[in-house]
C-alpha positions, 0 to 999 in steps of 0.5 A: 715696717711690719713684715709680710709674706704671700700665702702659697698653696699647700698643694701646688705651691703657687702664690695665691692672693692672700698676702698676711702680715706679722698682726695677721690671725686667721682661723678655719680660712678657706684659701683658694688656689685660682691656679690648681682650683682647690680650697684648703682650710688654714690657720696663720698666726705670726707669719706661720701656716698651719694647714688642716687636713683633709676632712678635719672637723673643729665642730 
């Protein structure tokens, strides 16, 4: 059985509901907070976030 994990704010800290697993590979994802209502560019790849800073291009 795979490993998963729920993906928490980076500015709140809440749980949001994005849920990743081991396999998982997010690149530039917009995950939104439905609780403190900001969105914040990630990345995740084996479990482990990266969050980009605010403003940050990649183009």
């Amino acid at each position: 059985m795979q490993k998963e994990k729920w993906v928490l704010c980076p500015v709140c800290g809440n749980k949001t509901r994005v849920k990743v697993r081991e396999d998982t590979v997010l690149l530039n994802f917009p995950l939104y907070c439905p609780k403190c209502k900001h969105e914040s560019l990630i990345d995740a790849e084996n479990l482990v976030l990266a969050v980009h800073k605010h403003g940050e291009d990649n183009a």
